[in-house]
PAROZA-742408 format. One record per residue: x, y, z of N, C-alpha, C, O in turn. Coordinates in steps of 0.05 Angstrom, whole numbers, plus 5000, padded with zeros to 4 digits. Layout:
<rs>
XYZXYZXYZXYZ
...
</rs>
This chain:
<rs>
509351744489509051534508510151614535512251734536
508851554554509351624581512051494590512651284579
512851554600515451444610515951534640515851764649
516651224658515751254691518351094689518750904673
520351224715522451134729520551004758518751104771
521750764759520950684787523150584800524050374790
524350694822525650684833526550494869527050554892
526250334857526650024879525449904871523349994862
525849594868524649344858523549174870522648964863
523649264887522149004913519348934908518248984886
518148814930515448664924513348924910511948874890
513449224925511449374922512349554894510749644878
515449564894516149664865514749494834513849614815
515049174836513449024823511148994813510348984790
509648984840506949024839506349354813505249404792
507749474833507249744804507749704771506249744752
509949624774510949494743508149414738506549584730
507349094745505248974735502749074735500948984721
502449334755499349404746499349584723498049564702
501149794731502050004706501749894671500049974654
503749704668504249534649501749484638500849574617
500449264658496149214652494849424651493349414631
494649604661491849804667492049984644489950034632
495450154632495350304616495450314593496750154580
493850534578493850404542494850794539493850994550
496650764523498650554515500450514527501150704541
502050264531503150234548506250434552507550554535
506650424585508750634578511050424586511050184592
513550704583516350564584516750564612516450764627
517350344620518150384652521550284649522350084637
523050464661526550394671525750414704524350574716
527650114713527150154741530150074746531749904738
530050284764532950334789533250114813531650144832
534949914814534549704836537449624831538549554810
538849654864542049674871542649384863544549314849
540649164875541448864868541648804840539948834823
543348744838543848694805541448484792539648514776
542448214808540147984807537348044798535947974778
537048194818533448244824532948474802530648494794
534848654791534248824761533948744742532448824725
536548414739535848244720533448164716532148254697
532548004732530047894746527248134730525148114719
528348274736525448484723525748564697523748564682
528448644688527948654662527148474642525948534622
528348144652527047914642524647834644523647694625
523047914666520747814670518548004662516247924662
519148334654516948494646518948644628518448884629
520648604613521648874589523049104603524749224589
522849184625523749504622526449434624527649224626
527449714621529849814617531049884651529750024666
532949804658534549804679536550054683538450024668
536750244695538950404702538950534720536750594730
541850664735542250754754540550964769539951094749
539551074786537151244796538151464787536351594797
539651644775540751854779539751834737538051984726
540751684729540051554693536651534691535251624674
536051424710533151264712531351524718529051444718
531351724721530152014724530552104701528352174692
532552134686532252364661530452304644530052064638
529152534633526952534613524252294621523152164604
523752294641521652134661519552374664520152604666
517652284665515352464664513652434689512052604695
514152204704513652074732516051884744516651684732
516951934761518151814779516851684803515351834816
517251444813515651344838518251254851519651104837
518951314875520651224892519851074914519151204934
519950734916519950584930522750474940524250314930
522650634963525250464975524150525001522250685002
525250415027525250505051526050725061528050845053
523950805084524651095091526751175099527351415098
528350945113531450995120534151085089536351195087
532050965071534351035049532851245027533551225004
530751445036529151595014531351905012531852034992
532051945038533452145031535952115011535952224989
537751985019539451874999538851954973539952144963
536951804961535751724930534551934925534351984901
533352104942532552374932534852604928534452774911
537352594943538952784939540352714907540852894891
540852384901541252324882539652474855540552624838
537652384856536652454827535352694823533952744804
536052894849534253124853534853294823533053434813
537653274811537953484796537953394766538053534746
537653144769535252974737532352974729531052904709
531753114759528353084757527053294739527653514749
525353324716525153474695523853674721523853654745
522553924698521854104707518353994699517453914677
516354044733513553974726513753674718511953594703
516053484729515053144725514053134755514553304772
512952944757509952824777512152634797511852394793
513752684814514752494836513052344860512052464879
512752124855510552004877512651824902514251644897
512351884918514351724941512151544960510251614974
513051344956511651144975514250964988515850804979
513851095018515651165045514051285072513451515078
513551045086512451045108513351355126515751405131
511951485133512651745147514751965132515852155144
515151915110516752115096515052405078514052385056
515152655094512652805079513852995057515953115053
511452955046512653195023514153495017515253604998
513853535038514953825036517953745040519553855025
519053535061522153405054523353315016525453325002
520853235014522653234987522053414963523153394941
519553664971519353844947521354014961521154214948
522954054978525354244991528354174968529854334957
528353894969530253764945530653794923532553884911
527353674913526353744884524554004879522353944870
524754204882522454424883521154424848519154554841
522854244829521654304807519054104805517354114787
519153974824517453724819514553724829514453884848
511853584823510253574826509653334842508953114834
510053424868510453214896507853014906505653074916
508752814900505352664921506152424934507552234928
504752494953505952254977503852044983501552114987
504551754982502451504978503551334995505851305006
501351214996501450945021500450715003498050755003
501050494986499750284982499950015003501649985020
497849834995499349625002499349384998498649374975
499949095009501348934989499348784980500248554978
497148784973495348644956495048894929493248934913
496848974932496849164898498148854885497048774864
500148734897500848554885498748374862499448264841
496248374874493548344861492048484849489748424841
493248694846491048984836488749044846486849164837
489548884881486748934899487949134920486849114942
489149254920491149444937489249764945487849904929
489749804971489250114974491050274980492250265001
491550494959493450664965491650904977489350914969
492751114998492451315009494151554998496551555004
492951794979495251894966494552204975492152264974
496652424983496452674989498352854969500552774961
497053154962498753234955500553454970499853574991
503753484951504853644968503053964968500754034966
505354104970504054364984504254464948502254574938
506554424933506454564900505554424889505454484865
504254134896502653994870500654104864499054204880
500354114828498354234822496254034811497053814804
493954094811491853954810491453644793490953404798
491953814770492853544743494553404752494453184742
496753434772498353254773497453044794497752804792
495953194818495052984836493052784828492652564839
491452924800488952624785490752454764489952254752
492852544763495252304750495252164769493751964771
497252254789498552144806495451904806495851674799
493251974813491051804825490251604804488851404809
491051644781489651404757491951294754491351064746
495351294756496951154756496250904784495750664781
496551054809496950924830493450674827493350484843
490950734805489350584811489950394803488450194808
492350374789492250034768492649844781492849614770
492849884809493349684831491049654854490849574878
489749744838486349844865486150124872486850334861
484850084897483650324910485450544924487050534943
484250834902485951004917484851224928483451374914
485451264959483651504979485551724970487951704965
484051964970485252044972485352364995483552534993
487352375012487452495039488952765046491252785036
488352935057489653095070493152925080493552715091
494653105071497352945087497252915115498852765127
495653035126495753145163495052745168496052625187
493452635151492052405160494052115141493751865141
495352225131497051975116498051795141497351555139
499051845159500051755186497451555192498151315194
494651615196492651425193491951345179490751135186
491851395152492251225132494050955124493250745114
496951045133498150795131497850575158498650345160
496250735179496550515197492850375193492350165204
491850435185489250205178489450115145488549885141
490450235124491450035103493349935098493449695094
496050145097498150075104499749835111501149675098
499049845136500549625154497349395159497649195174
494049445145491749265155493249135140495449235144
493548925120492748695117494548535128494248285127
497248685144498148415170496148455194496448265209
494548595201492148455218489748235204488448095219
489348225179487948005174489347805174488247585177
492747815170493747535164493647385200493247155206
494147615216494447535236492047465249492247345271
490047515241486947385245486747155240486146975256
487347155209487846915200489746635211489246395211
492246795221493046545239491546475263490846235268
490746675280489546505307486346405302485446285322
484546425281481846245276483545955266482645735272
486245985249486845765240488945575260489745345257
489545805284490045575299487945505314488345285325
485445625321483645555342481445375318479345285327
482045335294480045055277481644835290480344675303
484944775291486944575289485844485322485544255328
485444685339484944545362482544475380481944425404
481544485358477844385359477444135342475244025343
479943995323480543795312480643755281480743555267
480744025276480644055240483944035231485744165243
484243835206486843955197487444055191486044215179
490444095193491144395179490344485158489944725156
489644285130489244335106485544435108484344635100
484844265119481344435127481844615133481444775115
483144725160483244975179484545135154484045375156
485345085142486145375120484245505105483345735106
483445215085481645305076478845345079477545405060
477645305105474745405121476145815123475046005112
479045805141478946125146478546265126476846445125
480746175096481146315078478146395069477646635066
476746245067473946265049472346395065471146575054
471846345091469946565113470846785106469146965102
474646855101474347155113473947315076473147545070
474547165063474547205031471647315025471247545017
469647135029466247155033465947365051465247575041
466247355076465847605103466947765077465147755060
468347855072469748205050467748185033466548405032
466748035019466148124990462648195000460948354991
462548005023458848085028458448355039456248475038
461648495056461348685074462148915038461949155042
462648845019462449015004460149044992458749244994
459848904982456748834964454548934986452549064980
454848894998450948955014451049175023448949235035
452949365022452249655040452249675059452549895068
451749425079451149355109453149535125455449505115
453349675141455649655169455949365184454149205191
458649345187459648995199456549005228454748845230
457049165239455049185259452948985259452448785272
451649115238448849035229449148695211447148555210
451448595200453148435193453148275209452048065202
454148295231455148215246452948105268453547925283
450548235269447548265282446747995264446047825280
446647885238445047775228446147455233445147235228
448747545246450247175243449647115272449646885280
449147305285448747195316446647215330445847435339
445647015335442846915350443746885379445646755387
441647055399442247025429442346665432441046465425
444446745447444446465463445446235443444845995444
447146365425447846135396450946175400452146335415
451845985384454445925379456246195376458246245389
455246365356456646665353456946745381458946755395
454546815386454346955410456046935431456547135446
457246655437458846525460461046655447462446765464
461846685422464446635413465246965414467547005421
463947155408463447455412463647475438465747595442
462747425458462047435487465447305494465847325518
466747235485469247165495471347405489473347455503
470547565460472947755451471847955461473548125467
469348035468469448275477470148265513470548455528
470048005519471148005546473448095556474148185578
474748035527477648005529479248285514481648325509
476548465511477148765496478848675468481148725474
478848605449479448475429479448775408481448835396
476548955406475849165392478349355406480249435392
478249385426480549535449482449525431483049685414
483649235439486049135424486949275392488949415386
484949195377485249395347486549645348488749735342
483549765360484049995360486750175365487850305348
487650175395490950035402492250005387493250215380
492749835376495049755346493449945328493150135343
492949975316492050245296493650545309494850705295
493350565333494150785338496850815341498451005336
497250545353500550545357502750545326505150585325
500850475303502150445280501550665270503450745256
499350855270499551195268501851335287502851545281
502651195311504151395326507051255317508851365329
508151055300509851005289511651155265513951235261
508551135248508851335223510351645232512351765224
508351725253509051995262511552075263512552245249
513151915288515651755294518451835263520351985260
517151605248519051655224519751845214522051895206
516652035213517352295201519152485208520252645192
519352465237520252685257522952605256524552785262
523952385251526652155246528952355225531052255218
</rs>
């Protein structure tokens, strides 16, 4: 039976628990490492695993995933560097933290560096996953059927993880934040709040699943909802006035030149 240390408990450490737990037959043993006492309770009550210290939570682990923040990865890597078996599969998901920092640590380990994000919480998640420079092959199509039990996983050259995490990564706070200003601009056209929620939620829910399903480019998508001289059209004719696409784009880059940032940190 497989046995996976996951190492931080937080929302995206969870999400793993729960897809891992669902997706794999048979199921494996997961011990997860998490400093809050509370919130370890909290997990071992609410999904079975076994709780112990990160340094405990590595031995005889066949995969390790380290979710903590990038401010605290080195730490937790110097910790368990000398529990980590020989040829187990370390996956670090840590915004700008690259692999060759922690196969320098762990050199016994089979390094891969991932970006998920927080709609794994749904098993609708895209992770972006690279390998290190000594991962060997088998280990990076692990690494890739573990990380799917939570959705979609690209997988990238490390040179591009930095853009990776800034259009999946950090996208779905630009839909939420979409999502707030259509739902404040329904509230002030006279819809209530409880309409204005649920009109956005369902447009942009429908807009995804049609922009999946049909093959279309949004372009051409986007061509079919708007008639010259129609309601779209006014309403398009205001964001591109206002360079809105600009705008994206911009924030995409600035959250690639973030990532970068951390690394160099």
């Amino acid at each position: 039976m497989t046995r996976i240390a996951v190492l931080g408990g937080g929302v995206m450490g969870e999400a793993l628990i729960i897809g891992l737990q669902h997706r794999l037959t048979p199921a494996p043993t997961i011990v997860v490492a998490e400093k809050r006492a509370d919130r370890a309770a909290e997990l071992a009550d609410r999904f079975g695993v076994e709780v112990a210290a990160s340094a405990a939570a590595v031995v005889d682990a066949d995969v390790v995933i380290i979710v903590v923040k990038p401010q605290d990865i080195r730490a937790v890597v110097n910790e368990i560097a000398a529990g980590v078996a020989d040829g187990a599969l370390v996956i670090s998901i840590a915004a700008g933290i690259t692999t060759s920092s922690i196969e320098e640590a762990i050199p016994q380990a089979n390094v891969v560096r991932a970006m998920p994000n927080t709609p794994a919480r749904l098993e609708l998640g895209v992770t972006g996953i690279s390998a290190g420079a000594n991962c060997e092959v088998e280990a990076l199509a692990r690494a890739e059927q573990l990380l799917a039990s939570v959705g979609t996983v690209i997988s990238v050259p490390e040179t591009l993880q930095d853009a990776i995490t800034a259009v999946s990564g950090s996208g779905p706070a630009y839909v939420f934040f979409l999502a707030e200003a259509m739902m404040a601009g329904a509230e002030a056209v006279g819809l209530s709040a409880e309409d204005a929620r649920s009109a956005v939620v369902h447009t942009l829910l429908g807009a995804a699943h049609l922009l999946q399903v049909s093959g279309e480019e949004p372009a051409a998508l986007r061509g079919m909802v708007t008639s010259p001289g129609g309601t779209t059209a006014a309403a398009i004719a205001v964001l591109q006035e206002r360079e809105v696409l600009g705008a994206f784009m911009a924030a995409i880059e600035a959250a690639r030149d973030r990532s970068r940032e951390l690394s160099a940190s």
